[in-house]
N, C-alpha and C positions, 0 to 999 in steps of 0.2 A: 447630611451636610451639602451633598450637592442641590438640592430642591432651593436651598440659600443663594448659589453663587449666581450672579450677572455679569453682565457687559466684560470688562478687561480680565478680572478673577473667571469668571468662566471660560476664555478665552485659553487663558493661562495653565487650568486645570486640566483643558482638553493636550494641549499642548506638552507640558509636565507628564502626560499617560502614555504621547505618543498617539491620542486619536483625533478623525481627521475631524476639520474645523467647516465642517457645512451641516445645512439644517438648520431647524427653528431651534430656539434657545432650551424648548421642552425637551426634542430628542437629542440636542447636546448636554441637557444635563443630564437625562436618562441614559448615554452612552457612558457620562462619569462615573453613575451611581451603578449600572451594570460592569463598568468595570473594576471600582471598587469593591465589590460585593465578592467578584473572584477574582479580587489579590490577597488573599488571608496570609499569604509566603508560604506554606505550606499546602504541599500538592493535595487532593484530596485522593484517599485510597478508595472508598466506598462506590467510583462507578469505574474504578482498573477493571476489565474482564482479563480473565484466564490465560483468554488467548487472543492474539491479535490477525483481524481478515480486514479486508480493503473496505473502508466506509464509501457510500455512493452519495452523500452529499459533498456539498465543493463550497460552502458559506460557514464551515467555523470547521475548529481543528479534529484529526481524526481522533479517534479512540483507542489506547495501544496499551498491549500487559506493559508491567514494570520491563522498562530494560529493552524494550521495542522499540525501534524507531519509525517514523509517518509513514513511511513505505511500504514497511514491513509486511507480510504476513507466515500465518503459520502451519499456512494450508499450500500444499503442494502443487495445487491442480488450481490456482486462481492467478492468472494473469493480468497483469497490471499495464497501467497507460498514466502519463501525466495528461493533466487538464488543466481548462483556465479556470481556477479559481474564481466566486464571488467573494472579493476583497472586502469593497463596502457593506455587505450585509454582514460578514464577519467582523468588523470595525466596531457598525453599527450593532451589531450584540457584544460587544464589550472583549472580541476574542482577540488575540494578539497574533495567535498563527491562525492560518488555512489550508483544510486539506485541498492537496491537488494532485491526487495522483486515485484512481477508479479502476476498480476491476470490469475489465473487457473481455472476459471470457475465461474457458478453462480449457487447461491442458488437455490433448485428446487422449482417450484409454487405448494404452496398445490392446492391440486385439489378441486373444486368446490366441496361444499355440495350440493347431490339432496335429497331433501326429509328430514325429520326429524331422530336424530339419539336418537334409542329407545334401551335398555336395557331390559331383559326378565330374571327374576332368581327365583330359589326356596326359599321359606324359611317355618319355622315351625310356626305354630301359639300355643299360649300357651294351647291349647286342645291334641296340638300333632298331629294333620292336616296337610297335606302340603297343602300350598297357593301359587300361581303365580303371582309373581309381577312384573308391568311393570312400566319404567319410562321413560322417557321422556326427555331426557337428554339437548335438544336446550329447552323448554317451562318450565322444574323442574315439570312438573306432574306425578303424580304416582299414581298408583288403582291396584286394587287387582282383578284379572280375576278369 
């Protein structure tokens, strides 16, 4: 139906979608017909993945499991940044949102413990003595050297 419309009716369709009104009359009906094609009203399930991680494109919307929000991810160790979106190219492909938000790195691995992590300090005993006390801080043991 869009390959039909011209002049004020096409105009009006881009308009009625909410997409934007520049371009030749070919890629404004091609923006109608692309975005009618994915308004079916019903989400599709068939490309939901599993699990949701940061998409690295910024020209249509991310990719997220059911119940995920654009942000989201499901991976602990990936650090996120907002971005400036490509708006018009996602327009221009018939999308309605855009991802803006890109993984910028990942969390650093704490580094292995070798050995046990001990604590060594002064303190006063009530004679007025100083004592050295050590503790033990992976087992909770502490003694007095």
């Amino acid at each position: 139906m869009s390959e039909k419309l011209t002049g004020k009716d096409l105009e009006q369709a881009l308009k009625d979608r909410g997409l934007p009104d520049t371009g030749t009359a070919d890629e404004k009906r091609a923006a109608v017909a692309a975005h009618d094609e994915g308004s079916t009203g019903a989400p599709s399930t068939g490309d939901n993945p599993d699990t949701t991680t940061l998409d690295s494109h910024l020209n249509g919307p991310s990719t997220t499991a059911p119940g995920d929000g654009p942000a989201d991810t499901t991976d602990p160790a990936e650090v996120a940044s907002s971005a400036t979106p490509d708006k018009a190219a996602a327009a221009k492909a018939g999308h309605g949102t855009v991802n803006a938000v890109v993984k910028t790195g990942e969390v650093p691995k704490a580094p292995k413990a070798t050995g046990h992590r001990v604590e060594t300090y002064q303190v006063e005993r009530p004679d007025g003595t100083k004592a050295t006390v050590e503790h033990n801080i992976d087992t909770g043991s502490t003694s007095v050297l």
